[in-house]
PAKOLLUM-834062 format. One record per residue: residue number from 0; residue in three letters; z, y, x of N, C-alpha, C in turn. Coordinates in steps of 0.05 Angstrom, whole numbers. Layout:
N
REC seq type     nZ     nY     nX    caZ    caY    caX     cZ     cY     cX
REC NUM  ALA      Z      Y      X      Z      Y      X      Z      Y      X
...
//
This chain:
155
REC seq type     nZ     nY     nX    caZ    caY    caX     cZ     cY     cX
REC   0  UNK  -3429  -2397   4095  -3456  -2400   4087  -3463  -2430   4088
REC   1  UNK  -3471  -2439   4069  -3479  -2469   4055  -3515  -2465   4064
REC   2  UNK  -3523  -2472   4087  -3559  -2472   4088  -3564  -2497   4074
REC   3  UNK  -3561  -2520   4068  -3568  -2537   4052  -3570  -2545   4026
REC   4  UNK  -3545  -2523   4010  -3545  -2525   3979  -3568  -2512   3972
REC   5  UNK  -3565  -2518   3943  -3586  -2512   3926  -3572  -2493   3902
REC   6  UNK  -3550  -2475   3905  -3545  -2448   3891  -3541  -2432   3906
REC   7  UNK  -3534  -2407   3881  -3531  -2385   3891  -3516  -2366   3875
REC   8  UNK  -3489  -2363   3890  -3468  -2353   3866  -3475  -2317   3869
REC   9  UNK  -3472  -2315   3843  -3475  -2278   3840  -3455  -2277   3833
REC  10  UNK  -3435  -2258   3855  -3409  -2249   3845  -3407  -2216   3833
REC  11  UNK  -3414  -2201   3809  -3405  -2175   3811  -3424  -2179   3785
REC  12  UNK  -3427  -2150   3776  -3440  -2147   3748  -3473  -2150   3739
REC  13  UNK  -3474  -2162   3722  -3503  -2165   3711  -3507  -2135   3689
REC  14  UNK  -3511  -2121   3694  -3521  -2102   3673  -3538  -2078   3667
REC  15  UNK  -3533  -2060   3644  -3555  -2045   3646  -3545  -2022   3629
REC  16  UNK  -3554  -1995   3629  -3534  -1979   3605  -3565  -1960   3583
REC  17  UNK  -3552  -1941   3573  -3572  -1932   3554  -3593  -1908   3583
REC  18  UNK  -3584  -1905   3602  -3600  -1889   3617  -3617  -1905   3640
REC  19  UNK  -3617  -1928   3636  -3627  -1952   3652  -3621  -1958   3678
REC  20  UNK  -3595  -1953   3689  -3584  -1951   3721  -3580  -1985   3714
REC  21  UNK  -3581  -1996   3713  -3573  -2025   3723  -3588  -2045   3736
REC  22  UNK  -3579  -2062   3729  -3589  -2084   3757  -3602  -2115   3734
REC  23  UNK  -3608  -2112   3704  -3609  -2134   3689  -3640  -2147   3698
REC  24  UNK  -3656  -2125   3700  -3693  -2135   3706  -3693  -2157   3732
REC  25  UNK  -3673  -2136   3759  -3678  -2145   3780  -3670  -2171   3779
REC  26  UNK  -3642  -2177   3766  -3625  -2203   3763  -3647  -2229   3751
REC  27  UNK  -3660  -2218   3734  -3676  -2239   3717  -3702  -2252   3738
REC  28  UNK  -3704  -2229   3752  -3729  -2241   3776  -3715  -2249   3795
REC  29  UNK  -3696  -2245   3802  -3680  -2269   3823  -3681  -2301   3803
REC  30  UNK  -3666  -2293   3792  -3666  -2329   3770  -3690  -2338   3769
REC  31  UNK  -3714  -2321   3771  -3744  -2333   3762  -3750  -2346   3787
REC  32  UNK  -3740  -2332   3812  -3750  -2337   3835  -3740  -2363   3854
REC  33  UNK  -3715  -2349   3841  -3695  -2385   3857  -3695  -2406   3840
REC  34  UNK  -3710  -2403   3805  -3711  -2430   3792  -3743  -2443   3801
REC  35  UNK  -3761  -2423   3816  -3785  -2444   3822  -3772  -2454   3842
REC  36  UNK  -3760  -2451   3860  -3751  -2462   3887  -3735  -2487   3883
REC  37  UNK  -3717  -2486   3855  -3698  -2515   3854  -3678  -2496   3857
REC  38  UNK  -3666  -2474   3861  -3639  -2460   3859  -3632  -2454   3841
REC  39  UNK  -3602  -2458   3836  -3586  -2455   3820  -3585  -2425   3817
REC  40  UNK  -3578  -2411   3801  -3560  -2384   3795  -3538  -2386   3778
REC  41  UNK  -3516  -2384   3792  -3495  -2385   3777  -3477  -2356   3777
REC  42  UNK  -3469  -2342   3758  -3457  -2311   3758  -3427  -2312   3750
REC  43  UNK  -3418  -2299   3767  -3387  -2306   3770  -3375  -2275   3764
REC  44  UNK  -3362  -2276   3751  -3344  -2244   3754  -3322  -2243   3743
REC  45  UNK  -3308  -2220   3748  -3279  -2212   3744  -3271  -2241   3772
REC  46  UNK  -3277  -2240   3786  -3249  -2272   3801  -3239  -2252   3822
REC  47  UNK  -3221  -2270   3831  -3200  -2259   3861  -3216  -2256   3873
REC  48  UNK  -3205  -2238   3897  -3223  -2238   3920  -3219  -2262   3936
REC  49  UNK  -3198  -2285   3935  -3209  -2308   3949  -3229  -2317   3938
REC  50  UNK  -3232  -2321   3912  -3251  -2344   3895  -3281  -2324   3909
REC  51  UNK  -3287  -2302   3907  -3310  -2285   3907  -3312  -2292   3940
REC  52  UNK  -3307  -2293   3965  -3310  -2300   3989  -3308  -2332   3983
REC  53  UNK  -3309  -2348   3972  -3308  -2373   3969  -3334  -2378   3957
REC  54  UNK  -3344  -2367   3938  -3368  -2369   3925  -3388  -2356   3938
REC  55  UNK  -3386  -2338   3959  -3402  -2326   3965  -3419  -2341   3993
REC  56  UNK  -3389  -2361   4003  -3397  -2368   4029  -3409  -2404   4014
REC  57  UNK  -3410  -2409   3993  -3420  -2437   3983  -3457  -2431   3969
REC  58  UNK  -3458  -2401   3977  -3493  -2402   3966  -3509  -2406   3995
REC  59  UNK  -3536  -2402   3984  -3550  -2418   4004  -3554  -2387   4010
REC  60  UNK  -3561  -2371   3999  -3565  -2344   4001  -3547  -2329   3989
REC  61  UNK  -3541  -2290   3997  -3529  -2276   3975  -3529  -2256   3971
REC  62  UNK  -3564  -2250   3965  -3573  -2217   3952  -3567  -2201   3938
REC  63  UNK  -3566  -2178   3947  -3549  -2161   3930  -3570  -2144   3918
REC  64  UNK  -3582  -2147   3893  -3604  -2122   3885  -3590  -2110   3863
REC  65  UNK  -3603  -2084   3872  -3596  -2060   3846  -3627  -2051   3836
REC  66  UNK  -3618  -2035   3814  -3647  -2036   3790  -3653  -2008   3800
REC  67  UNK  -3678  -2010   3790  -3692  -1980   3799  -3680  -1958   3806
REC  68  UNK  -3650  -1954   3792  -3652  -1924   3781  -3634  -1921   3814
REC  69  UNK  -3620  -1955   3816  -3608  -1945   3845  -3616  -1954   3872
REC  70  UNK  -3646  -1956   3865  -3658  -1959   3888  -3672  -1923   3894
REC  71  UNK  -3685  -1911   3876  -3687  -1894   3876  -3672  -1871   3883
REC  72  UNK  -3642  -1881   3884  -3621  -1858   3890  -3609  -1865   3917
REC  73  UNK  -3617  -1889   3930  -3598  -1894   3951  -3575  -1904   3941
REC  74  UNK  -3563  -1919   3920  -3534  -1924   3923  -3535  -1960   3932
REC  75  UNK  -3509  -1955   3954  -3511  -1976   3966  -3487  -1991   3953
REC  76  UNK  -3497  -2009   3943  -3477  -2033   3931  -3458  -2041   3951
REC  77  UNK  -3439  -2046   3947  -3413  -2048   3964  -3421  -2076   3971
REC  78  UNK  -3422  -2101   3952  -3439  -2125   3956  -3446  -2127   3979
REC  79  UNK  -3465  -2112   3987  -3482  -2127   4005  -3461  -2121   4034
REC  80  UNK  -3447  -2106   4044  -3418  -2105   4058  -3406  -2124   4057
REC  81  UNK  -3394  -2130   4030  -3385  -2157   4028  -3392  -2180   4037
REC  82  UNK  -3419  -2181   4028  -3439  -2213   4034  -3433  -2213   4057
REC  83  UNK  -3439  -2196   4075  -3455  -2195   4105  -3420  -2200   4123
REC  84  UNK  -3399  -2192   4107  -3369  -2187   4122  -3363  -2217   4127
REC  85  UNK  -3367  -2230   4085  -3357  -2267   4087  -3377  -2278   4096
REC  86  UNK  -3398  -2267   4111  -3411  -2300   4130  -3441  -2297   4123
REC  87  UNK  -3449  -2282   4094  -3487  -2280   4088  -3494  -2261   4100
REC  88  UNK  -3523  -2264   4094  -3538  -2251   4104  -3550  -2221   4097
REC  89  UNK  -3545  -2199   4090  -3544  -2181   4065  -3576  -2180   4065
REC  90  UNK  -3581  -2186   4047  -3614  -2185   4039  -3608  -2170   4011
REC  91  UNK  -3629  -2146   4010  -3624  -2124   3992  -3649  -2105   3990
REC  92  UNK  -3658  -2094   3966  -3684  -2076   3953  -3675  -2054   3960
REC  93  UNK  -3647  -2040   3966  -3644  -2022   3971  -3649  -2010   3997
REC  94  UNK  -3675  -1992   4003  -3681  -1990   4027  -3667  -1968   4048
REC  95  UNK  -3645  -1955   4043  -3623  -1939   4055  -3610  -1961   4061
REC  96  UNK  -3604  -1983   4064  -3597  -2001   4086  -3602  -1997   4112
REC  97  UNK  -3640  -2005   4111  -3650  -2004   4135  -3637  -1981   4150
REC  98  UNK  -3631  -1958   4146  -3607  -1942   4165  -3577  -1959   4178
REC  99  UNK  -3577  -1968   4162  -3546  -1988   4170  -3552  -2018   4187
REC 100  UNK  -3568  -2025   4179  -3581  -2057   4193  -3595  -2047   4208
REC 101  UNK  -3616  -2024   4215  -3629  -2021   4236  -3647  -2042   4242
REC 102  UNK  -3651  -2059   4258  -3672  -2072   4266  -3664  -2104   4250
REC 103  UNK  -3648  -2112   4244  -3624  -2127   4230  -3644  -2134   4199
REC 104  UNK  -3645  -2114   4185  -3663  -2099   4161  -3682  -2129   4157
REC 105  UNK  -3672  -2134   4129  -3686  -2164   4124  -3709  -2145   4105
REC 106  UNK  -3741  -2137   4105  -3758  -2126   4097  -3777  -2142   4079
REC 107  UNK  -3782  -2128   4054  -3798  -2138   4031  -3808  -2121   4013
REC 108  UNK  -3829  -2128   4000  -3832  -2110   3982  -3829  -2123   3950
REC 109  UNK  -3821  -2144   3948  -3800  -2153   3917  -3786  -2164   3920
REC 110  UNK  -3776  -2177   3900  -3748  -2193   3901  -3761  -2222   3900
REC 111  UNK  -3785  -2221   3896  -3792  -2257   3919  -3796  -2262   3944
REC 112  UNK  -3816  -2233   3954  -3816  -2232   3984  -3788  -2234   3998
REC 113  UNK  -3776  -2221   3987  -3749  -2222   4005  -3734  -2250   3998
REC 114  UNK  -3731  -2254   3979  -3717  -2290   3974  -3734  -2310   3996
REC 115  UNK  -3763  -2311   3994  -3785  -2325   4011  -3780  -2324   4034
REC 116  UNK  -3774  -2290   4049  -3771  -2303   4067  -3743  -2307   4091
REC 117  UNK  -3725  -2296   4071  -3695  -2296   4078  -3696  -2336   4077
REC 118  UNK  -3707  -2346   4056  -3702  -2383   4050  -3724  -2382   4072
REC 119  UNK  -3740  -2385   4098  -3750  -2393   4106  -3743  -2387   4135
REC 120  UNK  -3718  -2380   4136  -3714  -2362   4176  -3697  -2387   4182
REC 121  UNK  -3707  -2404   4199  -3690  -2426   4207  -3662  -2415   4222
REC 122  UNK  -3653  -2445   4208  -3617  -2441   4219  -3605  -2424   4232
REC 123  UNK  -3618  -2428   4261  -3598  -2419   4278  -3609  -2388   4273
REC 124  UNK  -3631  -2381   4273  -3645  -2353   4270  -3632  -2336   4251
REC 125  UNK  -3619  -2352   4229  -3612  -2345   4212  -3583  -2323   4213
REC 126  UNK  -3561  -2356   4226  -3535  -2342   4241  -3536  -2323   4252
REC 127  UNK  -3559  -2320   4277  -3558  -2305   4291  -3560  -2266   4284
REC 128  UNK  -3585  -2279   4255  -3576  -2249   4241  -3559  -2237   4234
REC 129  UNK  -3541  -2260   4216  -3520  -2256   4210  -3498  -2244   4227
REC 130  UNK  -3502  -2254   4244  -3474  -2243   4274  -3491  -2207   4272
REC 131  UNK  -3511  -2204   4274  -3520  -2181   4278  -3513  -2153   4267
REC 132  UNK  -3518  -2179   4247  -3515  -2145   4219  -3483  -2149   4225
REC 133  UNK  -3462  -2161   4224  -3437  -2156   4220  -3431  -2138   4238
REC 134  UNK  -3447  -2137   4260  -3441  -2122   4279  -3451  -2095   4272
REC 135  UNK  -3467  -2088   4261  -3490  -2060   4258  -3463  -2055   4225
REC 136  UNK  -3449  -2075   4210  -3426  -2054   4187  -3405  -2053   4200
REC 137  UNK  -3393  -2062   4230  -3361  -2060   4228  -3351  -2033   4219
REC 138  UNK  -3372  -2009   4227  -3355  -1992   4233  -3366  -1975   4209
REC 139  UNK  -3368  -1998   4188  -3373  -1983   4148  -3348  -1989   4143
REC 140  UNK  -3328  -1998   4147  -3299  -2017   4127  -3286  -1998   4120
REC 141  UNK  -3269  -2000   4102  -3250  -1982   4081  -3239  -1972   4105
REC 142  UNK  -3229  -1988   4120  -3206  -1975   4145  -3214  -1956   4169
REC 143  UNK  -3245  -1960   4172  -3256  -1946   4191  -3260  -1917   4175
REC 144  UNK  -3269  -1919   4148  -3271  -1892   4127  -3249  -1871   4132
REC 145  UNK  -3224  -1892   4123  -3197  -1879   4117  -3192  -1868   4146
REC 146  UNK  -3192  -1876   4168  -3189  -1867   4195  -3205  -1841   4195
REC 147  UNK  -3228  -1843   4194  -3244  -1827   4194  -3237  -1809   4180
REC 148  UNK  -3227  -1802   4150  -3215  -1782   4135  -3187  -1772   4155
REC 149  UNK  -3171  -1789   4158  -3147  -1778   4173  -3146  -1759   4193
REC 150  UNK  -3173  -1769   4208  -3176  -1763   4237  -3191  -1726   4229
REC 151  UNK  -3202  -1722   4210  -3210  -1693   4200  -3194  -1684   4188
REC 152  UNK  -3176  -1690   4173  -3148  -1679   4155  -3138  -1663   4172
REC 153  UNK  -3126  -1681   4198  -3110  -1675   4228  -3120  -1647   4232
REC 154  UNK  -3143  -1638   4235  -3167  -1626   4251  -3156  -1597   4232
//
């Protein structure tokens, strides 16, 4: 995590389909929000998973929003797992988080409130979230899942 730069890399897909599940509205009000501020948005996709933990840990921030249809449904972007695993802070519209972050739960009601005031939690306050939430997903990871399947297979 870069607290001093002035971007913010979006690693994963910008889009939207003919039934309107995507994430293109939300994306455009992030860009609106971090270009009054002086932030960059830069959108990165298809890279390795080094380059994507490399870009992820050089934003100042690294929100993961999804568009209505999957805020409405609960689907939890794998993203914000990610962010929160390489070093950010998972700041996210999707409010079936707050089950997973628990008190952790960065709370808003748009995609400026939450940019506002995720950019305003000084430094160390900041880390300290960060250590938090990593602690409230360890036990989301592919490997804790797959255990977890094994361990009922057995059964």
């Amino acid at each position: 995590m870069k607290y001093n730069t002035q971007q913010v890399f979006w690693v994963g897909s910008v889009w939207n389909n003919e039934l309107n599940q995507g994430n293109i509205e939300e994306i455009d009000e992030l860009k609106r929000v971090l270009a009054f501020r002086g932030i960059r948005f830069i959108h990165k996709h298809e890279v390795s998973d080094q380059k994507n933990i490399a870009f992820v840990r050089k934003s100042r921030i690294a929100p993961a929003f999804g568009g209505l249809w999957q805020e409405k449904v609960n689907l939890l972007p794998i993203r914000v797992f990610k962010n929160i695993s390489y070093g950010q802070l998972g700041i996210t519209n999707i409010l079936k988080f707050k089950e997973i972050l628990d008190d952790t739960f960065i709370n808003g009601g748009s995609i400026e409130e939450l940019i506002e005031y995720s950019l305003s939690i000084p430094k160390n306050d900041y880390l300290d979230l960060i250590s938090a939430q990593q602690e409230k997903i360890k036990d989301h990871t592919y490997l804790d899942k797959i255990a977890s399947i094994l361990v009922a297979l057995e059964r």
